[in-house]
C-alpha positions as semicolon CSV with decimal commas, in nm:
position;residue;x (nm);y (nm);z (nm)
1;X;-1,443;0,455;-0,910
2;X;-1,627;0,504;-1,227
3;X;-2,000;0,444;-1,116
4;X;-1,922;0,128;-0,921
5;X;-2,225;-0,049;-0,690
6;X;-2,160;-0,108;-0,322
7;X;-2,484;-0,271;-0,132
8;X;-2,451;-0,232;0,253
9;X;-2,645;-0,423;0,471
10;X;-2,668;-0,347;0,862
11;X;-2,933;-0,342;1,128
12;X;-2,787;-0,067;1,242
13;X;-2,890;0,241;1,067
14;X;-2,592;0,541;1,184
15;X;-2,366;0,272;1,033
16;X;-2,503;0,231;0,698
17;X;-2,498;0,618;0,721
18;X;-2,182;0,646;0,757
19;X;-2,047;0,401;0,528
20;X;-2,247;0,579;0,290
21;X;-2,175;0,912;0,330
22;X;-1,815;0,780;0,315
23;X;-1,814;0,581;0,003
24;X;-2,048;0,831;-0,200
25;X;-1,753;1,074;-0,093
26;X;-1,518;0,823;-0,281
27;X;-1,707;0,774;-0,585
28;X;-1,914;0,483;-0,532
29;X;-2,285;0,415;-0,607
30;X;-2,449;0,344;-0,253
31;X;-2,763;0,102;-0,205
32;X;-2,806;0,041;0,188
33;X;-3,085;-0,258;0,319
34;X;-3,123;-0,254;0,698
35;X;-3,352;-0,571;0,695
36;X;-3,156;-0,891;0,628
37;X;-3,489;-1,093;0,527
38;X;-3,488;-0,836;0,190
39;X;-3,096;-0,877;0,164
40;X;-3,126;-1,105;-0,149
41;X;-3,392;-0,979;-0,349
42;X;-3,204;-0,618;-0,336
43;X;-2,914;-0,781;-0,466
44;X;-3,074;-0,955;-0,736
45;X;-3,256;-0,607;-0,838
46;X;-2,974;-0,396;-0,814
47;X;-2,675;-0,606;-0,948
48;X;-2,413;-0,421;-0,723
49;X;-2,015;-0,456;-0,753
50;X;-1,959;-0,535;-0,396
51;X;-2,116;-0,624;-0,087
52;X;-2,025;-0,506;0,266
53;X;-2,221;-0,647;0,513
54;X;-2,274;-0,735;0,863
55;X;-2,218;-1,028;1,035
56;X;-2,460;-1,002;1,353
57;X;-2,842;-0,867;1,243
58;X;-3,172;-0,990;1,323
59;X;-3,330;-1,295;1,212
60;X;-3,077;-1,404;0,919
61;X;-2,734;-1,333;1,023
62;X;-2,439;-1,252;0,741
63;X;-2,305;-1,607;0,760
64;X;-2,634;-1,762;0,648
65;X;-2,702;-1,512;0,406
66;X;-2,311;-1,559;0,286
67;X;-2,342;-1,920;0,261
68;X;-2,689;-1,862;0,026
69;X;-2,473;-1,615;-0,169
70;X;-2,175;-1,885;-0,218
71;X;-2,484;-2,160;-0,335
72;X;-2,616;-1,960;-0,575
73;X;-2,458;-1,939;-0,932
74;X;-2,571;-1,612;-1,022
75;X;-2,427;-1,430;-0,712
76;X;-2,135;-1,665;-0,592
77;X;-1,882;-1,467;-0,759
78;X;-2,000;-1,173;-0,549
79;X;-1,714;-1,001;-0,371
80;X;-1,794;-0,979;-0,017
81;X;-1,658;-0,788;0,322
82;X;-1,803;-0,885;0,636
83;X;-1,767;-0,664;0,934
84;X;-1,807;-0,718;1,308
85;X;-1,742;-0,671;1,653
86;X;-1,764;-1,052;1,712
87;X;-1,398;-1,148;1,880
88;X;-1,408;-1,471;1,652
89;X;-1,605;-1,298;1,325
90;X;-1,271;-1,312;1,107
91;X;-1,296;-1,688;1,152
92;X;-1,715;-1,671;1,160
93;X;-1,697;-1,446;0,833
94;X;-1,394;-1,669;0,636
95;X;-1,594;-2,005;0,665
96;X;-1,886;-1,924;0,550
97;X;-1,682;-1,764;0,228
98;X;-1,652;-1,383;0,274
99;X;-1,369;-1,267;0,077
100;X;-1,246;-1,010;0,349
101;X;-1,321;-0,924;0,689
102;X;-1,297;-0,613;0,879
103;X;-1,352;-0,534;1,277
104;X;-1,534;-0,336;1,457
105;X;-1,506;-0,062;1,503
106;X;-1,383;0,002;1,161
107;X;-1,099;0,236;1,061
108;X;-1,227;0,411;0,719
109;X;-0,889;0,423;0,501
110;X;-0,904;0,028;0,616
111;X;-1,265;-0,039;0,472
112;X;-1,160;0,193;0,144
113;X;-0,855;0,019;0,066
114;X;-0,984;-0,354;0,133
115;X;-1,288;-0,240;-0,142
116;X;-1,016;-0,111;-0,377
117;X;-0,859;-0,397;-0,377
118;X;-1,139;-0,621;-0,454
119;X;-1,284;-0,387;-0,704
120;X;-0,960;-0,338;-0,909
121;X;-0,748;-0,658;-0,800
């Protein structure tokens, strides 16, 4: 994928292992936060392509941080998958502006092909 950035953010850390092992395996640059209080800041310092993130974590959940990303003008453009185990997180994750949603638990050739497609269109 020619050096492209994917930032994952989870509270759960064998998950952002594996989604990292995985997507290092297909090419990708890998930056992983498991605190969603640092979630923007790492964004803003590392610029990446793509965000996959998590819709349940600790004291900011990925809808509010989504609906910060969506406000502000230097990241709203920001293609981002939300994952979760959450029966009604496809609906959760589409309001507050994710660009794709994927359940828990996640089928790899799933999460690779939904990135491909928002990295090359």
């Amino acid at each position: 994928m020619g050096g492209k950035k994917i930032m994952i953010c989870d509270d759960d850390d064998s998950i952002l292992e594996v989604l990292q092992m995985m997507l290092e395996f297909d090419g990708y640059t890998v930056f992983l936060e498991n605190n969603s209080t640092n979630l923007i800041k790492q964004i803003n310092n590392v610029n990446p392509d793509l965000l996959l993130m998590d819709l349940w974590m600790p004291v900011l959940s990925g809808d509010q941080l989504l609906k910060t990303i969506r406000t502000t003008s230097e990241l709203k453009n920001l293609p981002v998958i939300i994952f979760s185990a959450s029966v009604d997180g496809k609906e959760i994750a589409s309001s507050a502006g994710a660009d794709t949603f994927i359940a828990k638990p996640f089928d790899m050739d799933d999460i690779s092909s939904k990135i491909e497609r928002l990295l090359i269109g």
